[in-house]
Predicted model as a PDB file, atoms N, CA, C, CB and O in Angstrom, pLDDT in the B-factor column:
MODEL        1                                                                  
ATOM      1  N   UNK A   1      80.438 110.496 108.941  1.00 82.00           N  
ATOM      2  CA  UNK A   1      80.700 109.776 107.714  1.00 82.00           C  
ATOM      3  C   UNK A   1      79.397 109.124 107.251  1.00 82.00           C  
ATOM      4  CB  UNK A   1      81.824 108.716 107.914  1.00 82.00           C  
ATOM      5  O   UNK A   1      78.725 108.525 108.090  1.00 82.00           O  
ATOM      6  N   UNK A   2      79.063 109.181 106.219  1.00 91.00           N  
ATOM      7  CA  UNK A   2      77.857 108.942 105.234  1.00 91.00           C  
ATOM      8  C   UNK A   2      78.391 107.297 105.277  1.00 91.00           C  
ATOM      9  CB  UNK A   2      77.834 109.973 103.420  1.00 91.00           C  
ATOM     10  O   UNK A   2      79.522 106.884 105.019  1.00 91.00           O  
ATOM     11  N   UNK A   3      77.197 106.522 105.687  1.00 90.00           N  
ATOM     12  CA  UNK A   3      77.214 104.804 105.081  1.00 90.00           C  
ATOM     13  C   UNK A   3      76.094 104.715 104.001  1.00 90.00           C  
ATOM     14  CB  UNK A   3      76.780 103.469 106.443  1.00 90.00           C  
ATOM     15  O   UNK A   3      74.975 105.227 103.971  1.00 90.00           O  
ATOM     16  N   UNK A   4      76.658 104.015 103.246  1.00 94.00           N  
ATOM     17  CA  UNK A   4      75.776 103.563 102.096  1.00 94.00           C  
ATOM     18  C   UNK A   4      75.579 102.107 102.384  1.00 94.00           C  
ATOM     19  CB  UNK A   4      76.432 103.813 100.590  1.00 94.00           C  
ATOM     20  O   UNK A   4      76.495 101.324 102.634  1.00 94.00           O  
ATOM     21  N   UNK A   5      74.043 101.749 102.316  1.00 94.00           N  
ATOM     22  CA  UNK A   5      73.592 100.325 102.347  1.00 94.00           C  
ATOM     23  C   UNK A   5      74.064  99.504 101.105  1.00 94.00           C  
ATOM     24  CB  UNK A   5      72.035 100.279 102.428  1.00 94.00           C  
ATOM     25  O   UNK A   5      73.799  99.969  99.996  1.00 94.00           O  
ATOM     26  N   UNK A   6      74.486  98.770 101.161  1.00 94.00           N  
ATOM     27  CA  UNK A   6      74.709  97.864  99.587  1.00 94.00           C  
ATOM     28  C   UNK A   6      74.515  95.944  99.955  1.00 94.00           C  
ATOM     29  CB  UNK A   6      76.897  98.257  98.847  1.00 94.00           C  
ATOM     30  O   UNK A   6      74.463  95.210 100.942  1.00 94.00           O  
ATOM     31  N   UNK A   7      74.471  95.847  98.681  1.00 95.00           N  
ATOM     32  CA  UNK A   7      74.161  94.135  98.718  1.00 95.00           C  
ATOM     33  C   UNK A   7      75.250  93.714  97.933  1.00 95.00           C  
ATOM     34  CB  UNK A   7      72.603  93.509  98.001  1.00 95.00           C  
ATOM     35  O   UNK A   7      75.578  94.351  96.933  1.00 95.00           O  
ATOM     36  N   UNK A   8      75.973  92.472  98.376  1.00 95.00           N  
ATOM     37  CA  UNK A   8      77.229  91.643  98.077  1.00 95.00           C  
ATOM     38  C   UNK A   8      76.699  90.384  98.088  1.00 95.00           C  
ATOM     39  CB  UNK A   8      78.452  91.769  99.080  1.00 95.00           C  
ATOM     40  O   UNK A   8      75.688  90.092  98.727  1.00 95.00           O  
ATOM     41  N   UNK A   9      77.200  89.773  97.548  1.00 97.00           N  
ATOM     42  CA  UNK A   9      77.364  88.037  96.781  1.00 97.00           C  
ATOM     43  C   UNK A   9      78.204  87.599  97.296  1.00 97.00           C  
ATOM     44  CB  UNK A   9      77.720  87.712  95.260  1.00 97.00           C  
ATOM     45  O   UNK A   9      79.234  88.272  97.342  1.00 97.00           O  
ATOM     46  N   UNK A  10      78.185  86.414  97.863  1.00 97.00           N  
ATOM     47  CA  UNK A  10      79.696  85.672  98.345  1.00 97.00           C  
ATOM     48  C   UNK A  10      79.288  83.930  98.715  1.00 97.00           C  
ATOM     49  CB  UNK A  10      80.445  86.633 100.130  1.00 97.00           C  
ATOM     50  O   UNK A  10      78.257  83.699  99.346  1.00 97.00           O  
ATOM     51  N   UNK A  11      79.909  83.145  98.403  1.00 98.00           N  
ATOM     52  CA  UNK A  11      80.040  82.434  97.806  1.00 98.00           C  
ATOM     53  C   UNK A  11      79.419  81.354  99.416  1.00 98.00           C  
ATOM     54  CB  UNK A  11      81.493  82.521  96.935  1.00 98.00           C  
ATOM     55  O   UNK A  11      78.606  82.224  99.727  1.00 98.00           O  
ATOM     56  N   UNK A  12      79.276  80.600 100.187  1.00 98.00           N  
ATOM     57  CA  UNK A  12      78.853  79.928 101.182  1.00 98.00           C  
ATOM     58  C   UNK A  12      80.163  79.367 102.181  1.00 98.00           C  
ATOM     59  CB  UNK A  12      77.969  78.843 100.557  1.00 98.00           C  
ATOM     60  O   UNK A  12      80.190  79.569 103.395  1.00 98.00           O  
ATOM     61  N   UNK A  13      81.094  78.724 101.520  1.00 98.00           N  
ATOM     62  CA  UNK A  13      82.234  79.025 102.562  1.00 98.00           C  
ATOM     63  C   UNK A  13      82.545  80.490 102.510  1.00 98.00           C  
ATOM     64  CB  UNK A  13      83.613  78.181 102.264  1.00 98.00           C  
ATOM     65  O   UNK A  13      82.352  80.924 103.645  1.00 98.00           O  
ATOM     66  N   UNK A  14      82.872  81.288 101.844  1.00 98.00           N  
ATOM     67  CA  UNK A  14      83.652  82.290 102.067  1.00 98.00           C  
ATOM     68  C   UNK A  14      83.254  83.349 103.086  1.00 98.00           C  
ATOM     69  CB  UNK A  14      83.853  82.802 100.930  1.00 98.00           C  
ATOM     70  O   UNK A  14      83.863  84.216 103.712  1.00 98.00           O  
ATOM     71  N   UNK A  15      81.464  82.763 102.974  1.00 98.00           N  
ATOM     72  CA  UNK A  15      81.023  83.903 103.848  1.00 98.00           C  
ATOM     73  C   UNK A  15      80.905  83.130 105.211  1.00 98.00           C  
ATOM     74  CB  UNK A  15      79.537  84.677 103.331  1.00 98.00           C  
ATOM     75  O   UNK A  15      80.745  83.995 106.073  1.00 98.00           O  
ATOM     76  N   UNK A  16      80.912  82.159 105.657  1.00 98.00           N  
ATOM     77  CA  UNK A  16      81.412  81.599 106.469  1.00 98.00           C  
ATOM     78  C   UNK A  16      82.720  81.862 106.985  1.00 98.00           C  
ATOM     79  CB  UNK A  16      81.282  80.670 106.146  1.00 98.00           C  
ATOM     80  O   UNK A  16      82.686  81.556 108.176  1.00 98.00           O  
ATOM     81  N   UNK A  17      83.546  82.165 106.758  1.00 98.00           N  
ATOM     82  CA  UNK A  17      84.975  82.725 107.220  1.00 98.00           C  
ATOM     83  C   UNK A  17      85.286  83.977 107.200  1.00 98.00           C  
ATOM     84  CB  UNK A  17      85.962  82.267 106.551  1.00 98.00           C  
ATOM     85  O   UNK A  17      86.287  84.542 107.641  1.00 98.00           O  
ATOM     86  N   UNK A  18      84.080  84.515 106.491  1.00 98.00           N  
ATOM     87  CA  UNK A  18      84.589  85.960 107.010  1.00 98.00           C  
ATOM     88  C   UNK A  18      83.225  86.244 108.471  1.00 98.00           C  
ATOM     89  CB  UNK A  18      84.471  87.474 105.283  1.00 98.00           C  
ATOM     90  O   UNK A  18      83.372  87.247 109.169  1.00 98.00           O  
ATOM     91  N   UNK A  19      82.105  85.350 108.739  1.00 98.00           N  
ATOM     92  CA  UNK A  19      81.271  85.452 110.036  1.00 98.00           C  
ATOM     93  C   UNK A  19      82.537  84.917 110.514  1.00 98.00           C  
ATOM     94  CB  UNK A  19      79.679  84.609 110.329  1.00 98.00           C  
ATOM     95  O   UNK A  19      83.054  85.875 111.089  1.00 98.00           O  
ATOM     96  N   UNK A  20      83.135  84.164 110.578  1.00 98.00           N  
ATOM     97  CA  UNK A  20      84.436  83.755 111.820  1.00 98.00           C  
ATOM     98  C   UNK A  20      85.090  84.614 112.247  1.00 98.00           C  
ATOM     99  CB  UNK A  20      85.545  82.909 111.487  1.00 98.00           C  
ATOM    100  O   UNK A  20      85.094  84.934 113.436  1.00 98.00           O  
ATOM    101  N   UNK A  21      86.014  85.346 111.031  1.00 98.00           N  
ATOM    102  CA  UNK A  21      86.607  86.275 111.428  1.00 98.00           C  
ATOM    103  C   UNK A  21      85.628  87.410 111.875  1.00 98.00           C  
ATOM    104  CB  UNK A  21      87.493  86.571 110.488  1.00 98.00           C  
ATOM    105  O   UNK A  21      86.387  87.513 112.839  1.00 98.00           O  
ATOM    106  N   UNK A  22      85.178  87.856 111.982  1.00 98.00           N  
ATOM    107  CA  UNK A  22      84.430  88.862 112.132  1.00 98.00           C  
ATOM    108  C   UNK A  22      84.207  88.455 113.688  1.00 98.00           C  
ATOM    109  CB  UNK A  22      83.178  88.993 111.069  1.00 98.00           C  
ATOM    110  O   UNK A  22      84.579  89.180 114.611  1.00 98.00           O  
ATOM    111  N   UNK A  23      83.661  87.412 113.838  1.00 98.00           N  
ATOM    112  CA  UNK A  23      83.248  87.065 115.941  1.00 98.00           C  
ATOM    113  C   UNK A  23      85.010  86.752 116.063  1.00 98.00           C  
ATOM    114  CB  UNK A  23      81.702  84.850 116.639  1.00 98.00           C  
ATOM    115  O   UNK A  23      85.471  86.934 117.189  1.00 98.00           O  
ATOM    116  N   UNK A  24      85.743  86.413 115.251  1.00 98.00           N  
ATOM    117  CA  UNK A  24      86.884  86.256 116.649  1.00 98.00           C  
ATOM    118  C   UNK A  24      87.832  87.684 116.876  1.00 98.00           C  
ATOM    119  CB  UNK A  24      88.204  84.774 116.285  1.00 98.00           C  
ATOM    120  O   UNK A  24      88.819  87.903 117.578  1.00 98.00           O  
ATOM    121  N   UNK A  25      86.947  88.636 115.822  1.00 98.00           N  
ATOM    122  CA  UNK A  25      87.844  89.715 116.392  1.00 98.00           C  
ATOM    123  C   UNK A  25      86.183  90.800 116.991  1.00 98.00           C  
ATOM    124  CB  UNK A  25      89.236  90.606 114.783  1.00 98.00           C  
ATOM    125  O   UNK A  25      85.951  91.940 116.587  1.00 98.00           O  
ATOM    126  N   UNK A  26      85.586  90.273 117.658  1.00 98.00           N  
ATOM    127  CA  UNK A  26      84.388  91.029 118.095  1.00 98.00           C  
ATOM    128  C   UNK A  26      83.961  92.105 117.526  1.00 98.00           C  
ATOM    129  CB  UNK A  26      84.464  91.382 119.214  1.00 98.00           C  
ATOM    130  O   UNK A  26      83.925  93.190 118.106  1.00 98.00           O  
ATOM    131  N   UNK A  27      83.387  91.810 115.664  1.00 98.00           N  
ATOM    132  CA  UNK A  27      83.019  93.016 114.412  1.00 98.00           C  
ATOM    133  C   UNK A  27      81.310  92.765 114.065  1.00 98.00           C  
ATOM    134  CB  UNK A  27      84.160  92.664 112.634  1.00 98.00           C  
ATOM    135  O   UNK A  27      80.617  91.765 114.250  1.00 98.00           O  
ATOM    136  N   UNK A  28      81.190  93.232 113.866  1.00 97.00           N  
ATOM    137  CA  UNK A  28      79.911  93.149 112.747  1.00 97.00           C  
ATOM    138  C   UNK A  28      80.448  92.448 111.661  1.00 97.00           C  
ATOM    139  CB  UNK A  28      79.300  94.640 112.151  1.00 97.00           C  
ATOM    140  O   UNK A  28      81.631  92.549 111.338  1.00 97.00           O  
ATOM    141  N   UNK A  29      79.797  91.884 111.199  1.00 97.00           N  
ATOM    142  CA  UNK A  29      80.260  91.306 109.842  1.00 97.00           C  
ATOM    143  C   UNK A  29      80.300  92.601 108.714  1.00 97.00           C  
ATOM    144  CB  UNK A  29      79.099  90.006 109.319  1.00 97.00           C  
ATOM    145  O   UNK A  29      80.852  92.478 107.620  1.00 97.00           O  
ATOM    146  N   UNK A  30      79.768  93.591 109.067  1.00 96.00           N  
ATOM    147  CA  UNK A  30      79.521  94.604 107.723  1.00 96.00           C  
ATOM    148  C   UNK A  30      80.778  95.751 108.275  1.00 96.00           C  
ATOM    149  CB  UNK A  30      77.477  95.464 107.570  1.00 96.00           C  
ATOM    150  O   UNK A  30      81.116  96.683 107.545  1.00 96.00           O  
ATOM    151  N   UNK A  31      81.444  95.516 109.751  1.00 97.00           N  
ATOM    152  CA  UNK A  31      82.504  96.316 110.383  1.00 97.00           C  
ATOM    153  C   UNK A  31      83.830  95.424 109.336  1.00 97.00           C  
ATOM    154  CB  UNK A  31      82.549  96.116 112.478  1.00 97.00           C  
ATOM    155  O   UNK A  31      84.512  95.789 108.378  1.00 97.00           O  
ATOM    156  N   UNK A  32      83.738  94.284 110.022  1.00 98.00           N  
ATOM    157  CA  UNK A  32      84.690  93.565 109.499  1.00 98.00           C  
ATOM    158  C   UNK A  32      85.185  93.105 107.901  1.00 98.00           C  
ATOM    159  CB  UNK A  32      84.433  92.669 110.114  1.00 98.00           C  
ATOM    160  O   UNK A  32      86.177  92.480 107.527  1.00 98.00           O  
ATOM    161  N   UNK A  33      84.316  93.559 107.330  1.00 98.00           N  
ATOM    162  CA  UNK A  33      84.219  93.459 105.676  1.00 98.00           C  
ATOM    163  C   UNK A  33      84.772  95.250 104.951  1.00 98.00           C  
ATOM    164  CB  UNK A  33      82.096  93.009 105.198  1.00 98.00           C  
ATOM    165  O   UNK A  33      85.423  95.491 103.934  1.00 98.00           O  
ATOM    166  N   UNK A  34      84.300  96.007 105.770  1.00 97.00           N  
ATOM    167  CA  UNK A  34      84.535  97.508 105.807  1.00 97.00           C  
ATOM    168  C   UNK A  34      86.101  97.773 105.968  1.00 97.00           C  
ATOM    169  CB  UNK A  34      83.686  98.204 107.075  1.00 97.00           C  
ATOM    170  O   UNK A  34      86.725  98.649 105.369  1.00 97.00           O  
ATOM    171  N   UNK A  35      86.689  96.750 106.997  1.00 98.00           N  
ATOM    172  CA  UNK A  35      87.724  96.449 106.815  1.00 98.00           C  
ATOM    173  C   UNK A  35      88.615  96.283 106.247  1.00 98.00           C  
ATOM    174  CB  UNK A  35      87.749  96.119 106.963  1.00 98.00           C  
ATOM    175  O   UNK A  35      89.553  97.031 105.972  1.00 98.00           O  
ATOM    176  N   UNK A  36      88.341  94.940 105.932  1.00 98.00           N  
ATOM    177  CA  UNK A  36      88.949  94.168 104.879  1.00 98.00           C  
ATOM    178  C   UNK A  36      89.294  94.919 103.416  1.00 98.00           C  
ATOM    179  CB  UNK A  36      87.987  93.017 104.650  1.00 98.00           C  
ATOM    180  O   UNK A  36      90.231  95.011 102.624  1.00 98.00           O  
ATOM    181  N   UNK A  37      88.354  95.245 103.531  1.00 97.00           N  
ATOM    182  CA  UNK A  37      88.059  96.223 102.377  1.00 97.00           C  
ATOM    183  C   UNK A  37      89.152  97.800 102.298  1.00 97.00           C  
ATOM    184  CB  UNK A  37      86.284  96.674 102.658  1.00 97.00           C  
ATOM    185  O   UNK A  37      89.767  98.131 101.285  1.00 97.00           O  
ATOM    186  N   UNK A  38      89.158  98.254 103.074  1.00 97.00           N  
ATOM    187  CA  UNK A  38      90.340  98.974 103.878  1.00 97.00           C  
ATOM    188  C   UNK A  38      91.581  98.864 103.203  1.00 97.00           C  
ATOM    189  CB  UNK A  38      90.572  98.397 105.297  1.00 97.00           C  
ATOM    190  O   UNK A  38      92.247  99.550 102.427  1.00 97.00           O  
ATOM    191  N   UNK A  39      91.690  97.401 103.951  1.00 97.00           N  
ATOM    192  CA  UNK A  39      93.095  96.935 103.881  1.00 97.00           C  
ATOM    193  C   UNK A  39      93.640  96.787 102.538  1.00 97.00           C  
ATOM    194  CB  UNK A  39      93.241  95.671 104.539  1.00 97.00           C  
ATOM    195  O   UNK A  39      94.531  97.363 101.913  1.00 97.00           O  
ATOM    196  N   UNK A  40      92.852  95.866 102.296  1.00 98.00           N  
ATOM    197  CA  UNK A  40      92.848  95.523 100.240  1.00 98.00           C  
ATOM    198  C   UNK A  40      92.951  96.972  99.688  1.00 98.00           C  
ATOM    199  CB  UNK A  40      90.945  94.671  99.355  1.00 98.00           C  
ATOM    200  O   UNK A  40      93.895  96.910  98.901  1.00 98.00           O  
ATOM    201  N   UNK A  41      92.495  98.185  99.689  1.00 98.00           N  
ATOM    202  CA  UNK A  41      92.430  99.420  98.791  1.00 98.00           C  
ATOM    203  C   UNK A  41      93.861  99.472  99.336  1.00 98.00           C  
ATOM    204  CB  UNK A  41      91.199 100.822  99.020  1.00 98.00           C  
ATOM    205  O   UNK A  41      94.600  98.912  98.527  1.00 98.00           O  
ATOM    206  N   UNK A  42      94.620  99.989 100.534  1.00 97.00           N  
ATOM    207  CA  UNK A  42      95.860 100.505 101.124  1.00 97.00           C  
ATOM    208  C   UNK A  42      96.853  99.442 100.383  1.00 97.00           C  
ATOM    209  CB  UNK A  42      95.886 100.497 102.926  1.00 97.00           C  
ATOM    210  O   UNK A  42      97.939  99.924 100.064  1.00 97.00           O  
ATOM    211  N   UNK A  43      96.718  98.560 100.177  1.00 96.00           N  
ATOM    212  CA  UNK A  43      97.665  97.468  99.891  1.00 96.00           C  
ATOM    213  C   UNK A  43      97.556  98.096  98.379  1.00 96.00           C  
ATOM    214  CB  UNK A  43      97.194  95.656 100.268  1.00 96.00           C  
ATOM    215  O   UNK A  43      98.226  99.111  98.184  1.00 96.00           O  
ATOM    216  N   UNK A  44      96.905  97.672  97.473  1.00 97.00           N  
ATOM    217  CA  UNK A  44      97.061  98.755  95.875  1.00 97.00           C  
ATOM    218  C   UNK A  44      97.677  99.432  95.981  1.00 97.00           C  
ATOM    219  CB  UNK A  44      96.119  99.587  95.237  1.00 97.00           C  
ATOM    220  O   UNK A  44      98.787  99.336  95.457  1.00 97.00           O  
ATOM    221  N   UNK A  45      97.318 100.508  96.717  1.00 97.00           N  
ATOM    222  CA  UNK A  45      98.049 102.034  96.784  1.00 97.00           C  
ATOM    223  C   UNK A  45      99.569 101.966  97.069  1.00 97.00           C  
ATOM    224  CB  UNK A  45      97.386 103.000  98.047  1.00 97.00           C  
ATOM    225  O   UNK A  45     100.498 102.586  96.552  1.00 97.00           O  
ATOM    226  N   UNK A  46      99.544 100.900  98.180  1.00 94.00           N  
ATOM    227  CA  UNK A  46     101.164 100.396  98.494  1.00 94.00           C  
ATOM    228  C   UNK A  46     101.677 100.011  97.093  1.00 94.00           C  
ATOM    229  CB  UNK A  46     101.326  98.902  99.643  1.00 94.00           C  
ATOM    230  O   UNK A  46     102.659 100.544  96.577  1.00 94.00           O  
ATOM    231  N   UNK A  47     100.966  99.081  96.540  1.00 95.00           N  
ATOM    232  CA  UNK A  47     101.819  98.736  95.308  1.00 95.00           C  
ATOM    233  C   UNK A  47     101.958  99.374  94.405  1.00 95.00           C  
ATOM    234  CB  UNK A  47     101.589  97.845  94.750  1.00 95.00           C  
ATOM    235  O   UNK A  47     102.989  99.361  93.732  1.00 95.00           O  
ATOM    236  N   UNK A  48     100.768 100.224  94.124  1.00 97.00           N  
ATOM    237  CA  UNK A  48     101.250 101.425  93.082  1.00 97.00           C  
ATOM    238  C   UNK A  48     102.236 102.228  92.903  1.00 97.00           C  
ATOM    239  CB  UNK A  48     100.629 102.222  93.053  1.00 97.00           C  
ATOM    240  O   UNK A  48     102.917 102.569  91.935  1.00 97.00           O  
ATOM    241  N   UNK A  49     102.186 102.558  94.376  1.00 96.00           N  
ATOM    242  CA  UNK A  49     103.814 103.367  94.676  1.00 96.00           C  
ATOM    243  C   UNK A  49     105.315 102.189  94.310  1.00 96.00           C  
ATOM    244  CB  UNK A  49     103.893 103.854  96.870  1.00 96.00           C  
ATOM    245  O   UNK A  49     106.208 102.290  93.469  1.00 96.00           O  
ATOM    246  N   UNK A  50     105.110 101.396  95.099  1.00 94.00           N  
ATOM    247  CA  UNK A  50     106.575 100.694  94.662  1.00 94.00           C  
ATOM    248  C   UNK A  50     106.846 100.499  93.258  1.00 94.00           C  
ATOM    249  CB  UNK A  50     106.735  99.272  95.229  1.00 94.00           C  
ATOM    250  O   UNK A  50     108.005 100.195  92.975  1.00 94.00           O  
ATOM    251  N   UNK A  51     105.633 100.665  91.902  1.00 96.00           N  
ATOM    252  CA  UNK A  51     106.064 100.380  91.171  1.00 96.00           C  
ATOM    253  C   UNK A  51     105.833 101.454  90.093  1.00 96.00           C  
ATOM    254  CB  UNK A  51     105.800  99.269  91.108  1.00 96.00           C  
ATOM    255  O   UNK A  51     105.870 101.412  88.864  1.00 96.00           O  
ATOM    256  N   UNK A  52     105.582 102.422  90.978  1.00 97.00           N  
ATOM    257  CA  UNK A  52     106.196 103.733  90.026  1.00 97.00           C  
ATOM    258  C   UNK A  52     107.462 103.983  90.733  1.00 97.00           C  
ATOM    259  CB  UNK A  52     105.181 105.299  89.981  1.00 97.00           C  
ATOM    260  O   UNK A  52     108.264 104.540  89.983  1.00 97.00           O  
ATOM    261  N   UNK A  53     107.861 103.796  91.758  1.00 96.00           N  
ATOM    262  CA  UNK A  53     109.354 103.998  92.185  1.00 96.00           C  
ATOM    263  C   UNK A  53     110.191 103.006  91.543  1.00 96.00           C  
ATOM    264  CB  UNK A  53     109.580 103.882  93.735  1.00 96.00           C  
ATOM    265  O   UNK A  53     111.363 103.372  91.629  1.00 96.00           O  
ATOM    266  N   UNK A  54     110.065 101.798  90.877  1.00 96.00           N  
ATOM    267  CA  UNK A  54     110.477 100.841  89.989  1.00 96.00           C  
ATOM    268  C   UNK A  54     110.601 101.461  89.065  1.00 96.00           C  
ATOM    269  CB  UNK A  54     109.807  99.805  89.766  1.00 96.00           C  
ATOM    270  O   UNK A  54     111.769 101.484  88.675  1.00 96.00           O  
ATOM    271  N   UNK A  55     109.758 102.142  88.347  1.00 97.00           N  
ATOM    272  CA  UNK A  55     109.499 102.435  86.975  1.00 97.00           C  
ATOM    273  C   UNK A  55     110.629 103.811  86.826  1.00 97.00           C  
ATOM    274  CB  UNK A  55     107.667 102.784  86.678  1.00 97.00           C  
ATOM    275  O   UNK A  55     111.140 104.272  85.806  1.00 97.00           O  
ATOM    276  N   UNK A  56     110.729 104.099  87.800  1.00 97.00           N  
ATOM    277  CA  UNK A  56     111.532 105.798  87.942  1.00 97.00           C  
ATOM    278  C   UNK A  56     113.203 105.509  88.241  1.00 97.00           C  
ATOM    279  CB  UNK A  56     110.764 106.920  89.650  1.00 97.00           C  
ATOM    280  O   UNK A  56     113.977 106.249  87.634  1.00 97.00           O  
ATOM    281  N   UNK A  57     113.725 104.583  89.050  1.00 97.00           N  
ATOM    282  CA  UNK A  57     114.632 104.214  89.890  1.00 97.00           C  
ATOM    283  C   UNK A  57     115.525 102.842  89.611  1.00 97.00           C  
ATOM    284  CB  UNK A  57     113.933 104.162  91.050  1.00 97.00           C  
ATOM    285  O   UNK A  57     116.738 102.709  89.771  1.00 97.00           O  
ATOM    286  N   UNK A  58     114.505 101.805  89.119  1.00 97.00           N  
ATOM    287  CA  UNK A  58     114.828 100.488  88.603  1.00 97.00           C  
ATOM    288  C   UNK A  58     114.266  99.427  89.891  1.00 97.00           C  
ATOM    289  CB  UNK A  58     116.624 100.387  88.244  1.00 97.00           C  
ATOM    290  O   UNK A  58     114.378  99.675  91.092  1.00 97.00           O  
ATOM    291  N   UNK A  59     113.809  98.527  89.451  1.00 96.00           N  
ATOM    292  CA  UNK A  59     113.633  97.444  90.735  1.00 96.00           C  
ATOM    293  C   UNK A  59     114.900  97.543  91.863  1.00 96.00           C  
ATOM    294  CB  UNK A  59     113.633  95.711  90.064  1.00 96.00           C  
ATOM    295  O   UNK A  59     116.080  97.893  91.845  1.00 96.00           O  
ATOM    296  N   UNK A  60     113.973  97.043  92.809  1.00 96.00           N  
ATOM    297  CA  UNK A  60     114.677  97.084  94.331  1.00 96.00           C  
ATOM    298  C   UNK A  60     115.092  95.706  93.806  1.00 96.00           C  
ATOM    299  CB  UNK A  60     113.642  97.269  96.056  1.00 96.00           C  
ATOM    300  O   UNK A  60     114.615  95.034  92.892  1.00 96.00           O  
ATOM    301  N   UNK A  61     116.519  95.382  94.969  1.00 95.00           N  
ATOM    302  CA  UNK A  61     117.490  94.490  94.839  1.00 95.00           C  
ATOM    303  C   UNK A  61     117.315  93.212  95.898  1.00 95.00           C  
ATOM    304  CB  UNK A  61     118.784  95.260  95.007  1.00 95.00           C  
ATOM    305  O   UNK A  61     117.145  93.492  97.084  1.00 95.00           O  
ATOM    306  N   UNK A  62     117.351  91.900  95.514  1.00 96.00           N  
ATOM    307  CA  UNK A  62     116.154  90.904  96.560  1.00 96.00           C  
ATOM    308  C   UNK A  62     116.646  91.152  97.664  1.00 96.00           C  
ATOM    309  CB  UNK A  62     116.000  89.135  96.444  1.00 96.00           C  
ATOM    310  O   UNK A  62     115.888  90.780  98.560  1.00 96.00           O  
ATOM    311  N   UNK A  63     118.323  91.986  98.326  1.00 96.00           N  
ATOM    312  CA  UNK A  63     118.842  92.365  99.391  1.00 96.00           C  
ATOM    313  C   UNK A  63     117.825  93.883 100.184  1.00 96.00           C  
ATOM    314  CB  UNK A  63     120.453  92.629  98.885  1.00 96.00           C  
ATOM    315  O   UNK A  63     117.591  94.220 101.345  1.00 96.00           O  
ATOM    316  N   UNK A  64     117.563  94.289  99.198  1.00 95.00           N  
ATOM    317  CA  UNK A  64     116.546  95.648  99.618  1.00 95.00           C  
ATOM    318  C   UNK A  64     115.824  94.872 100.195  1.00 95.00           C  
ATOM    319  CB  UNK A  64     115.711  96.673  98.513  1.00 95.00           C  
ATOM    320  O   UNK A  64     115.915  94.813 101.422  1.00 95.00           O  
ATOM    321  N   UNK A  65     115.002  94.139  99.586  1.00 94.00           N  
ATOM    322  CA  UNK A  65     113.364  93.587  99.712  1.00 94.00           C  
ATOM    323  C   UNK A  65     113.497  92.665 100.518  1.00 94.00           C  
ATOM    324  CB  UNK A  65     112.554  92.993  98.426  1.00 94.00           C  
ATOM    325  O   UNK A  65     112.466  92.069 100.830  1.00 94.00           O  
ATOM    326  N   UNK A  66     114.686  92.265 101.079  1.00 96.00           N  
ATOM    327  CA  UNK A  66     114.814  91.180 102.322  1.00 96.00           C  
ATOM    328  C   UNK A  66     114.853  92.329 103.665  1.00 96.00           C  
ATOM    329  CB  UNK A  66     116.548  90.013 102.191  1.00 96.00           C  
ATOM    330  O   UNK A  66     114.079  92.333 104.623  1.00 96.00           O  
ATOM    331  N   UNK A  67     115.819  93.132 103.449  1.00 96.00           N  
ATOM    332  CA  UNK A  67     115.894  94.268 104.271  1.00 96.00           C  
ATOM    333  C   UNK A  67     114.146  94.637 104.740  1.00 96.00           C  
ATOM    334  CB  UNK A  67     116.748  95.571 103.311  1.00 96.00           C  
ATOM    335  O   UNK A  67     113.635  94.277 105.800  1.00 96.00           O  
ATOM    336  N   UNK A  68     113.435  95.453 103.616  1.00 92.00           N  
ATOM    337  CA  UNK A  68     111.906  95.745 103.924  1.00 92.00           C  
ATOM    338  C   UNK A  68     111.045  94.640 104.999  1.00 92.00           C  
ATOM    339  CB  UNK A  68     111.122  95.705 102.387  1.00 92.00           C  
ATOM    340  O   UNK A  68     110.361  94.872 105.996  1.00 92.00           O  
ATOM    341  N   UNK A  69     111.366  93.522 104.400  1.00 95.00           N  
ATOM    342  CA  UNK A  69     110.581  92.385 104.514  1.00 95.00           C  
ATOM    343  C   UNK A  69     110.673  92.390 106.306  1.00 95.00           C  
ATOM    344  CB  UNK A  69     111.273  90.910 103.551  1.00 95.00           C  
ATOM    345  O   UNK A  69     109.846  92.218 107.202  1.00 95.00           O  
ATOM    346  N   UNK A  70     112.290  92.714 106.250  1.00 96.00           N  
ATOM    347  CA  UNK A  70     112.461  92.157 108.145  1.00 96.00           C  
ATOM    348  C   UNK A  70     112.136  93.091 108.586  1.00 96.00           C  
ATOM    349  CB  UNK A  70     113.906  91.739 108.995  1.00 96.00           C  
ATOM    350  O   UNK A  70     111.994  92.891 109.792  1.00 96.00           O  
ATOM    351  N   UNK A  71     111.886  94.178 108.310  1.00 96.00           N  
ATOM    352  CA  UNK A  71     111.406  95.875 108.783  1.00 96.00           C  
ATOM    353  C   UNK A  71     110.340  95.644 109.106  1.00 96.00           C  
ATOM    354  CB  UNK A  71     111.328  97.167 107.759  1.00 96.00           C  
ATOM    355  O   UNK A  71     110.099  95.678 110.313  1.00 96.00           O  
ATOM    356  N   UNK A  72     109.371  95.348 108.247  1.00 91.00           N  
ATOM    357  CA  UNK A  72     107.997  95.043 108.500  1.00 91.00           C  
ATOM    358  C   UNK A  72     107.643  93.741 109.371  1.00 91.00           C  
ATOM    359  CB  UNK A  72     107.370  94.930 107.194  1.00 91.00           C  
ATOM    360  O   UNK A  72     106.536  93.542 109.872  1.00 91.00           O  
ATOM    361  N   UNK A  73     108.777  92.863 109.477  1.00 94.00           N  
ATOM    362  CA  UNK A  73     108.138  91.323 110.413  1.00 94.00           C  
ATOM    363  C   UNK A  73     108.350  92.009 111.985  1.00 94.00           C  
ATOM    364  CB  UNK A  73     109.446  89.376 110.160  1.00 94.00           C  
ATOM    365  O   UNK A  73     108.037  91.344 112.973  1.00 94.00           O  
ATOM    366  N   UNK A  74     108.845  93.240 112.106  1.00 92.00           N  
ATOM    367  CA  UNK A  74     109.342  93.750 113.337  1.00 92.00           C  
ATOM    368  C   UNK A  74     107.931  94.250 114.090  1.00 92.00           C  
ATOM    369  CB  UNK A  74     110.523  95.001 113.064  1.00 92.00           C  
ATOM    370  O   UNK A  74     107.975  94.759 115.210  1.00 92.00           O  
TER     371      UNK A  74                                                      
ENDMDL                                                                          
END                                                                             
């Protein structure tokens, strides 16, 4: 896999908490941001889908979405 070097801006606490997180889960800070980063794109994509399945189907029912909710706390 090809890495591309890049330069980011971040604010003095923020980048402070993400060096935290980054040593308390034993990352690089540029592992742990690669991450993050990860996660945040998959999470979109998650939502994109639920809300073209909204758009197709009609909103889920707050009994669905309690259902999901405990699926996922599992």
């Amino acid at each position: 896999m090809a890495v591309e070097k890049i330069s980011i801006s971040l604010d003095e606490d923020l980048l402070e908490l993400a060096r935290e997180a980054a040593d308390a889960e034993d990352l690089s800070l540029s592992a742990w941001l690669a991450a993050a980063a990860r996660d945040r794109a998959r999470q979109l994509g998650l939502k994109r889908l639920v809300e073209e399945y909204e758009a197709e189907f009609g909103a889920f029912t707050p009994e669905e979405r309690a259902e999901a909710q405990a699926w996922l706390d599992e």
